[in-house]
N, C-alpha and C positions, 0 to 999 in steps of 0.2 A: 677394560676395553670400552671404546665408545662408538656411540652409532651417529653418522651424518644421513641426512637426508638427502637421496641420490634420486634422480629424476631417470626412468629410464625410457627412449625415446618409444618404446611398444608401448610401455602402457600411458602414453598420453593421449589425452583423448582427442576423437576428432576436431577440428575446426565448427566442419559444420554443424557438428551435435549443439556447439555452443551455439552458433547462427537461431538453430532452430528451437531452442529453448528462450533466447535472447527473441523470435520473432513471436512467438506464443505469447512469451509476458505483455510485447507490444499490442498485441490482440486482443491479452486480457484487461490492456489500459484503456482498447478503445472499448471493452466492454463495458468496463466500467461509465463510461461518457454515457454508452449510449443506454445505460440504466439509469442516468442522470436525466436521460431525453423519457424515456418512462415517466418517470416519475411528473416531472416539469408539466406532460403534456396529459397527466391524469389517465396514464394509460394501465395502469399498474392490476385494472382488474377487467380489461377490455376483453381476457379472454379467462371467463368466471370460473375456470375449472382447470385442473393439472393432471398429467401432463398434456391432458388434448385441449383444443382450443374449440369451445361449442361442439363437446361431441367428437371434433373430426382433427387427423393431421395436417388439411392442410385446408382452412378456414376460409369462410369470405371474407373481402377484406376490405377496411376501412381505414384511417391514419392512425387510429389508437389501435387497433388491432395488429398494424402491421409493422407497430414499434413494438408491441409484446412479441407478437409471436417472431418477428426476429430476430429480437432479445432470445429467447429462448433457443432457437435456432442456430445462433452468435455461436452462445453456451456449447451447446451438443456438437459443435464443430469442434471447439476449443477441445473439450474431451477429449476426440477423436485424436487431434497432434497430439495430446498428450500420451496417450496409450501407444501411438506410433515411435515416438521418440522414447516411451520408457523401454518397448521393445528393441532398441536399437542401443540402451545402455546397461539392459538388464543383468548384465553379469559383470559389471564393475564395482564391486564392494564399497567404493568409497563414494557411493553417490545412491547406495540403495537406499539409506536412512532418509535422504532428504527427497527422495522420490515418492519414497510411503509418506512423509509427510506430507508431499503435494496431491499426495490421491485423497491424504486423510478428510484435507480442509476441502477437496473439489466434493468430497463424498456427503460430508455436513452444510456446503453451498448450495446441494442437490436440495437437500432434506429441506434446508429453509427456502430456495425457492419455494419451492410445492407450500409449504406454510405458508409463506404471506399469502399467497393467492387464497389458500383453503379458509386462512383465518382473514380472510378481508383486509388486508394489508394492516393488521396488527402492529402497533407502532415498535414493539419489542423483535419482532423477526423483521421489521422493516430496517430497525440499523443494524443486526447482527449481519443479515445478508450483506450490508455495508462493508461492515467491516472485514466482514470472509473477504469477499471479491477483492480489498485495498491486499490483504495479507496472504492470497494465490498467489496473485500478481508479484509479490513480494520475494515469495518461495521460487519461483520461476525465474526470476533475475538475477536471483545466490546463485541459483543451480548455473543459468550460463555463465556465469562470472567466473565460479569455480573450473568450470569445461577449460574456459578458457584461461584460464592461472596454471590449471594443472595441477589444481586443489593446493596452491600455494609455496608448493616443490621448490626447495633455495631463493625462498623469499628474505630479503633483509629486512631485519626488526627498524624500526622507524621509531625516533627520539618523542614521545609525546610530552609536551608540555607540563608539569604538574597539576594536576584537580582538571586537565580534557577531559580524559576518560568518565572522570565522576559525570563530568557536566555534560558531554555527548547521554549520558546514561539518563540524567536528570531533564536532559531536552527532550529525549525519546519517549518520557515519560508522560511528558505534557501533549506530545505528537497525538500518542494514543488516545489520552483524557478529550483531546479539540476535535479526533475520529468519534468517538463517544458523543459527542456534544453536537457534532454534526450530523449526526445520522440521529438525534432527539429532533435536534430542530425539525430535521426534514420529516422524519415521521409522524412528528405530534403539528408541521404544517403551522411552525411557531415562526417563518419566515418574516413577515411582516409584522413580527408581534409587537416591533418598534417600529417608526416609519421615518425615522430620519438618523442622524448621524452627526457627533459623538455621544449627543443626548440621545434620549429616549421619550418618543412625542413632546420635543420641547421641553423637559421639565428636567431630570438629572440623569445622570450617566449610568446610577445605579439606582433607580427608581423603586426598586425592589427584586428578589431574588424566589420569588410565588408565582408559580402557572407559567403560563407560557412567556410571560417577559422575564422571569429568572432566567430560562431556558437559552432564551436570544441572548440576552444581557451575559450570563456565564461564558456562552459562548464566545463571544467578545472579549470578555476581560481574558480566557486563558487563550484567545490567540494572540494578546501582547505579550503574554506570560510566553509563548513556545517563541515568540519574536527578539525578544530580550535572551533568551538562552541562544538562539542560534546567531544573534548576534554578538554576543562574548565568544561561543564558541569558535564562529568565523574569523573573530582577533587573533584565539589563543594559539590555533592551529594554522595559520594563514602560512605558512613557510613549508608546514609538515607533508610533503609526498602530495600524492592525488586526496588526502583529508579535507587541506588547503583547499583545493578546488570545489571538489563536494559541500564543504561548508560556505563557502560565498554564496554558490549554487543556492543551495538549500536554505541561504538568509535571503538570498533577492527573490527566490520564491514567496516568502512566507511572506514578503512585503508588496509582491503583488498579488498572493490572495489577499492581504486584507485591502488590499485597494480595489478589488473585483468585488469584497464582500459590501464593500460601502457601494457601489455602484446599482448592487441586485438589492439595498435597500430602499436608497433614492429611486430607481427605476421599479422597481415594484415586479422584484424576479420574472426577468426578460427571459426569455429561455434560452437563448446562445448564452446571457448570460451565467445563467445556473449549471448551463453543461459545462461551462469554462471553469466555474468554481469547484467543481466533483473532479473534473480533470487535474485543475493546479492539487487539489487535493491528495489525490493518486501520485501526484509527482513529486509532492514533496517527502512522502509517505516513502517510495522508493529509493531518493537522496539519501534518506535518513539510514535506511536500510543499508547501503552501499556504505557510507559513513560507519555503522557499526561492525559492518564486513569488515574496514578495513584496520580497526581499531582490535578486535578479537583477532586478524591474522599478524597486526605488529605483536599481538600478547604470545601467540603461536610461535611466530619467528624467534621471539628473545627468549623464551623457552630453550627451543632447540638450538638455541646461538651458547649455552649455559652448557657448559660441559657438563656439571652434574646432574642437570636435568638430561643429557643421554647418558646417563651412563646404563650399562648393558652391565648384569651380572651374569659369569658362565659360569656356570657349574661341571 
């Protein structure tokens, strides 16, 4: 006896659950930006103490002040959707797992806020916060995508290419490594630790890989490294479903952050600039994500496409 996957029109979920998971992650892109705008504007300890701001809820206020405490602010609203909208899907099994996973990472986002401020903007909870906030936002975008698929109900498996998938894998890998490298720079304030471009003050490209001009310089070299993956990938897959699209997407990204990152060299981190380069950041980070979504639902689909892989034993 075998089992097909049958979609049945009650338990699909609402539209709008997707809408409102899909406008949270939006929220959480632009929170991201404007922790970018923090940072940029040396705001990050404008209000010395967590969770009050000098003492009080609702502070007096100055331009550094009033990037933190709206940062913060930003945050405690986002929470709020979230708790609304998981009430409103709490009893659907197939979406509890990645719900608790979105409260996991907001609950350890919490935790390292409060740290960087306690610890003085600590350059080790300055990128983990980083990286939380790229991988909320992340978790938040599955979730609508999902809503909206129907968690992927009579999906057709999709022909990938031979050695994609390794290399979507091997790209995602580098993704994470340039997130890591990004959030050193910015917390160890290694931005200008070169002052020009493709050299390093004039002299060679890899001048050394010690202190703070390793730090930039790495930097560097592994975002041609994620550039050269996502562009093989964007060859391999160019024909394959919405993969095709996501991977141009996600190559012409990567090729105008590094032309933003040569920009915020020669200009001497502009601060629209710096918030553009945390935003393409966040964007490609999400591409990527969608990319991998769709790579594990064609591995799902042709699963269930395999008779053997349904078959049902009755007893």
């Amino acid at each position: 006896m075998y089992e097909t996957p049958t979609s049945d029109s009650s338990d699909s979920p609402s539209p709008g659950l997707a809408r409102g998971f899909a406008g949270l992650a939006a929220l959480t892109f632009c929170l991201i930006v404007v922790g970018a705008l923090v940072r940029a504007n040396d705001a990050g300890l404008a209000c010395p103490d967590w969770p009050l701001c000098y003492g009080e809820v609702i502070p007096s206020f100055d331009l550094k002040v009033a990037f933190e405490w709206g940062h913060r602010v930003f945050a405690f609203l986002i929470s709020l959707g979230l708790a609304v909208l998981s009430l409103r899907v709490r009893r659907d099994p197939r979406i509890r797992g990645r719900l608790l996973l979105a409260w996991a990472v907001l609950a350890v986002q919490i935790v390292f806020g409060g740290l960087t401020v306690l610890l003085s903007l600590a350059p080790w909870t300055v990128g983990v916060h980083l990286v939380l906030g790229n991988f909320f936002c992340l978790v938040l975008l599955w979730i609508s995508r999902d809503l909206a698929e129907n968690f992927g109900v009579g999906r057709a498996p999709l022909e990938l290419p031979p050695g994609a998938e390794a290399l979507l894998w091997v790209t995602s890998v580098a993704l994470v490594i340039q997130m890591v490298l990004g959030g050193w720079v910015s917390s160890h304030y290694a931005g200008l630790a070169c002052l020009d471009f493709p050299t390093c003050d004039g002299e060679r490209v890899i001048p050394t890989l010690k202190g703070l001009v390793g730090m930039h310089v790495l930097h560097r070299l592994n975002g041609f490294v994620l550039l050269c993956g996502y562009g093989i990938l964007a060859f391999r897959v160019q024909r394959v479903g919405r993969m095709g699209g996501l991977a141009k997407l996600g190559c012409a990204l990567v090729v105008t952050q590094i032309g933003v990152g040569v920009v915020n060299v020669l200009f001497r981190l502009p601060i629209p600039v710096t918030a553009l380069h945390s935003g393409l950041a966040a964007a490609i980070v999400l591409v990527t994500a969608m990319l991998v979504r769709e790579a594990l639902g064609t591995r799902s689909a042709r699963a269930h496409s395999n008779p053997e892989a349904r078959m049902v034993e009755v007893r």
